[in-house]
N, C-alpha and C positions, 0 to 999 in steps of 0.2 A: 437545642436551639435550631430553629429551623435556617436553612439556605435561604437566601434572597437573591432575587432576578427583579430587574428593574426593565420597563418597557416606556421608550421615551417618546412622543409626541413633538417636533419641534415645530416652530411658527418660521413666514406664516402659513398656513393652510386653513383650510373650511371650518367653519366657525357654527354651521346651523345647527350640527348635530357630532355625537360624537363619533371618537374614532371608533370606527367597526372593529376592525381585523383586529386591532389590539387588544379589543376585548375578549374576542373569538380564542384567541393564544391565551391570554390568562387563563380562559375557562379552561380551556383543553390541556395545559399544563399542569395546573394543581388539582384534576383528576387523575393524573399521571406520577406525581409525584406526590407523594402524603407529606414528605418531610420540608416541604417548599413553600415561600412566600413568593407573590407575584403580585407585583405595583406595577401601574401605570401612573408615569407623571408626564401631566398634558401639558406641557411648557407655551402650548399654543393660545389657550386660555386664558394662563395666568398674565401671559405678557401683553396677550391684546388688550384685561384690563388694566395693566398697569399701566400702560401708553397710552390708553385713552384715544385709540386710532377708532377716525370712522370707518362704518361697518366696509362703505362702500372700498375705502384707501386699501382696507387690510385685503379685500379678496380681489385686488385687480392686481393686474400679471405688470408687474415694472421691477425689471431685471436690478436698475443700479439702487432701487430702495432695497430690494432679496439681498443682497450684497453686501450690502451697510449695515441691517440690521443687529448682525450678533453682536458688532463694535458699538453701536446703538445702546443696545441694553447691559453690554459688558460697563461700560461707563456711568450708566444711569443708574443701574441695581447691580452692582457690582458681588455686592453681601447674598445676593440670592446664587449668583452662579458657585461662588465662594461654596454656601450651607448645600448646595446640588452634588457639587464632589464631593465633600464630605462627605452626603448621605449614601451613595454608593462605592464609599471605600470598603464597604466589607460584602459586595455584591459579589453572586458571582458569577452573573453573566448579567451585559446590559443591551438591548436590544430595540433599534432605530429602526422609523419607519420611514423611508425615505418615498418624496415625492419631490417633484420638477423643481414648486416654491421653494421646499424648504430643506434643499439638499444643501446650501451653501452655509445657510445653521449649523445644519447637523455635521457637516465635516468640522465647523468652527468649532463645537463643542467637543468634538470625536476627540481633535487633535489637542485637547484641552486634557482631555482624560487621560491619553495616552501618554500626554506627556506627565501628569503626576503617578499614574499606576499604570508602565507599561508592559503591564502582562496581563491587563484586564483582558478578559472574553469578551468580545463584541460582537454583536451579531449586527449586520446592516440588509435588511430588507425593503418589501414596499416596491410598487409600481416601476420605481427611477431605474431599480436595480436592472429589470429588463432589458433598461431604456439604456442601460451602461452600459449591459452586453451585448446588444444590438448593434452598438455602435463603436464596441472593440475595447472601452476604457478599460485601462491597467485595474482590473480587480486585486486589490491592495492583498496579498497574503495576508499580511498580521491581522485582518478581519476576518470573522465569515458571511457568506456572502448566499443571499436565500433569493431565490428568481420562483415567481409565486405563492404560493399557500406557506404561513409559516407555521402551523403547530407540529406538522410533525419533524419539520425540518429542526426545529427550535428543541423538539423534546432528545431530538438524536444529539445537538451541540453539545445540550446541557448534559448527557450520559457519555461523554466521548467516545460517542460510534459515527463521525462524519468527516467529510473531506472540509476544504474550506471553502470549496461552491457545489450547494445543493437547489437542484430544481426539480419542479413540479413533483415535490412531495404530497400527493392530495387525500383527502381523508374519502375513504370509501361511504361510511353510513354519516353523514352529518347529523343524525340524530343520537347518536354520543357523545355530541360535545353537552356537556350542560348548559341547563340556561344561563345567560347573560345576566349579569347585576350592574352592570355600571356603576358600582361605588366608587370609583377612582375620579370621575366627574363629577361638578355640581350642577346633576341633574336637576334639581327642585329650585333650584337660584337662577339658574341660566336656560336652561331648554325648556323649548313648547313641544317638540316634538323628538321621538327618539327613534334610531334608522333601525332597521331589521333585514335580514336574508331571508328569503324563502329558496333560496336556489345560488350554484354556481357553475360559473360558463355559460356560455351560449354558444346552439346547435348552427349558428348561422357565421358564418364569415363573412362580411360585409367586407371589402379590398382596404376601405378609407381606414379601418378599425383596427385599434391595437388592442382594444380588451380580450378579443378571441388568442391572441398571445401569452396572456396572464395564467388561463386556464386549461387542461386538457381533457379533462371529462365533464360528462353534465350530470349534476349530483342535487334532488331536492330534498329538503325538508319535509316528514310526514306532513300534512295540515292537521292531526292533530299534534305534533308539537309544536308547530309553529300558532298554533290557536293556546295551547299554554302558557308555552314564551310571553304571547301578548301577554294571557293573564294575569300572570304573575308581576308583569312591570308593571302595567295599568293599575294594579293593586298597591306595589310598591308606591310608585313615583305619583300616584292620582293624576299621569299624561293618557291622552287619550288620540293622539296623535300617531300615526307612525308612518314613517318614510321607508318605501322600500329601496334599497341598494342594488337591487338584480340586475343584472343584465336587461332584462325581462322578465314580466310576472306572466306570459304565456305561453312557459316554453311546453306544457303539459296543459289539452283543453280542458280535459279531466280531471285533473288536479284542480286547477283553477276552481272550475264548478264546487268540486268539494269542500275547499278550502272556505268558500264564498257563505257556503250551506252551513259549514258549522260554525262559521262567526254571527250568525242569527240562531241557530239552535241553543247557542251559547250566551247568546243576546248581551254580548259583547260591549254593543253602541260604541264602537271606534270611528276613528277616522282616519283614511292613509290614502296615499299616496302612491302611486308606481310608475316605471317604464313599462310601454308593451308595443309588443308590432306590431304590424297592420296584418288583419288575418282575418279571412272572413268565415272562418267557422265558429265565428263569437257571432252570433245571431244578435236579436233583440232580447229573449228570454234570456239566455247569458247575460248580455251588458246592463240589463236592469237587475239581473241579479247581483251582480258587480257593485253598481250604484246602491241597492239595498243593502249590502254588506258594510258600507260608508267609504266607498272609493269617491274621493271627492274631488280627485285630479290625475288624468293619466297623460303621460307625455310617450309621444309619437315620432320616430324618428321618421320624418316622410322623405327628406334629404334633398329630393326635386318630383318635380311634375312633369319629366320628360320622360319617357320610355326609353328613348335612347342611352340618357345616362345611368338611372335605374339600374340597366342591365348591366352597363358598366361598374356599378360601382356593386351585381351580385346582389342586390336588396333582395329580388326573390320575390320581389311586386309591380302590377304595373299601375299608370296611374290613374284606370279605371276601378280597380280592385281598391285601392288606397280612396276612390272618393265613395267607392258602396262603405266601406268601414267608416271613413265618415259620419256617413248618414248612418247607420245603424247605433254608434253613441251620440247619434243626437237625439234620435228616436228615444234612446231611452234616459236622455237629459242626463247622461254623464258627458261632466265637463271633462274638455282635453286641451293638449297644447301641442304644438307640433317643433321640428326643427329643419333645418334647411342648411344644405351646402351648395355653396357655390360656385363658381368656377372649376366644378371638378373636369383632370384630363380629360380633353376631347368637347366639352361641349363650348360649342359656340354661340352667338348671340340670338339666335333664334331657337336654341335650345333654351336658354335664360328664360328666353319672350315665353315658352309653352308652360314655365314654374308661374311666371309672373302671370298671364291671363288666370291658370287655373286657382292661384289663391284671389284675386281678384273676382274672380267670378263666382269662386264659391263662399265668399267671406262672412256668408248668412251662415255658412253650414260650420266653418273653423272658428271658436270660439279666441282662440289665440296664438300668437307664435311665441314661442316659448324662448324660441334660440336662430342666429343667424351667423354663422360664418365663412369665409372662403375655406376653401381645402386647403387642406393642411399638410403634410408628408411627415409621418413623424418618423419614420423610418430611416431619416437621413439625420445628420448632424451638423449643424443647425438646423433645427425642420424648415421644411419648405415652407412658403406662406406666397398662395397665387396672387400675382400682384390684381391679374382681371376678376378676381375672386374677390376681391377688399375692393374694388369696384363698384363691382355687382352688388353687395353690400348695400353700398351707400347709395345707390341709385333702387336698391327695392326699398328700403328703409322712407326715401322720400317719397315714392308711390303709398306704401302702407299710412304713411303722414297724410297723404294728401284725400285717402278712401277712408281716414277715420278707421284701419282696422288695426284693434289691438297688440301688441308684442310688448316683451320684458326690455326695458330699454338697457338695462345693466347686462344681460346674455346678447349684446350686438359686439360681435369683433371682440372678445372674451377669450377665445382660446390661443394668441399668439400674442407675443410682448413686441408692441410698439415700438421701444426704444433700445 
């Protein structure tokens, strides 16, 4: 009889696509252990349908609804949390993905377990964890507790050779994990499109950015695994979609190129999606490579159009560089979207005025804004949220109103909780 490990998903969190990482650890788990089952149950899915929450309610940030919710569904579907412990009463390790949303879930349920099986294994990872010890929270002993990449951290748990807080355990070749199957999601019911890695980390530390925290080395995917990968789901699942997760899809120009070349040699016919930086050794013969490949949306961290801030905030561009790249994907009629921060330290209103002209002025050449917030400080506890930031905001939002240029109106004021 084989061992069981359970990998839990709890709500609410992102709904477009599934969980990554949790699929990344199954894979790399039960090529590690022969005698091993490994489930993921997306509790985030099941409950969004049961609730019948709109899309928009379930992904907006409101602290005293994250709060409510486990008392929410403990009382509504009571018989599910019930038939959930049971099913991992003969597990033997279970393992939480923790994020910002859905950490006040997942303690509810923790403490739910603990208290009927308290000598379960648990393992608590996921972004938050960082975010815990950044900011000093009591890392509970009776758990263990994973600060970045979790397979191998997870495979050390489950063979009792680890402490109870491991960090940045990171896998050297990422082309030994096997490919990704997502049979624990209803892929074919629910998703249009499915996320992908090509890469992990990023070689850039931007000051604002806590992702360069998460990782410590920069690790990619061959492109021809990553050209299989695709195959094989595209085969599978008949999506033809994919979302990249990267950091950025150009932290390698050469890669990129290659990558691009054999999803046409391959004739592939996909469609995806990526972040990328502003870099101007992506020519025009690149970026229409790109676009022929079916890159049908890249999103652009521009952040501002001052020089002065830029520097400050280490982008690594200025924002003449940022408007030749521009022009060079429009040239080659790849679509893109951009993002903006506001209020970051130091810049004053005439810094604002130098963001504000240059999208204004170039709004033939930016197809759209993708994202808009104040700066944020997540490195503090409660993060900071700039008040002239959420300002600035509201005062570019009604110029974009008033110029007719495009933005996502649901990514304005998105990444801080209101109330």
């Amino acid at each position: 009889m084989k061992n069981i490990v359970y990998l839990i998903i709890c709500p609410p969190c992102w709904i477009k696509t599934p969980a990554l990482g949790l699929e990344f650890i199954k894979s790399y788990l039960k090529k590690r252990n022969k005698n091993l089952k490994v489930k993921i149950l997306d509790l985030n899915i099941l409950f969004y349908k049961l609730l019948k929450v709109d899309k928009k309610r379930w992904l907006k940030l409101d602290k005293r609804w994250e709060e409510e919710l486990f008392f929410i569904i403990e009382e509504k579907f009571p018989h599910i949390l019930e038939n959930l412990l049971k099913k991992i009463e003969k597990a033997e390790l279970v393992g939480f993905s923790l994020f910002r949303r859905n950490c006040k879930f997942s303690f509810q349920l923790i403490s739910r377990i603990k208290e009927k099986y308290p000598t379960k294994k648990i393992v608590i990872g996921g972004p938050h964890v960082l975010f815990m010890k950044l900011h000093k929270k009591n890392l509970n002993r009776e758990f263990f507790w994973v600060v970045g990449e979790g397979e191998i951290a997870l495979n050390l748990i489950l063979n009792n050779s680890s402490p109870r807080i491991l960090e940045y355990k990171e896998i050297e070749n990422l082309d030994e994990i096997p490919f990704l199957e997502f049979n624990d999601y209803p892929v074919k019911s629910f998703y249009s499109a499915l996320p992908i890695y090509s890469s992990r980390g990023c070689p850039y530390r931007c000051l604002f950015c806590t992702e360069r925290l998460l990782t410590r080395k920069i690790r990619q995917h061959s492109p021809l695994y990553l050209v299989e990968q695709i195959k094989m789901l595209k085969e599978r699942y008949k999506i033809s979609t994919f979302s990249f997760q990267d950091s950025l899809i150009n932290t390698n120009i050469e890669w990129l190129e290659n990558f691009c070349s054999l999803l046409l040699k391959n004739n592939l016919k996909i469609k995806w999606e990526a972040q990328i930086r502003i870099d101007n050794h992506i020519d025009k013969n690149l970026a229409q490579l790109i676009k022929r490949a079916g890159c049908f949306n890249i999103f652009v961290g521009l952040e501002s159009a001052c020089d002065k801030i830029l520097e400050k905030m280490r982008k690594g561009f200025c924002r003449d560089e940022a408007l030749r790249f521009f022009h060079t994907l429009r040239k080659a009629e790849l679509h893109f979207e951009i993002s903006l921060i506001l209020g970051y330290p130091g810049e004053n209103e005439k810094d604002f005025g130098k963001t504000v002209d240059f999208i204004t002025q170039n709004k033939k050449i930016i197809p759209k804004i993708a994202q808009i917030n104040p700066y944020i400080n997540y490195f503090v506890d409660p993060p900071y949220v700039s008040k002239i930031g959420v300002e600035r905001v509201h005062h570019l939002v009604n110029i974009l109103q008033k110029e007719r240029i495009p933005f996502t109106r649901s990514f304005i004021n998105n990444l801080f909780y209101e109330n």
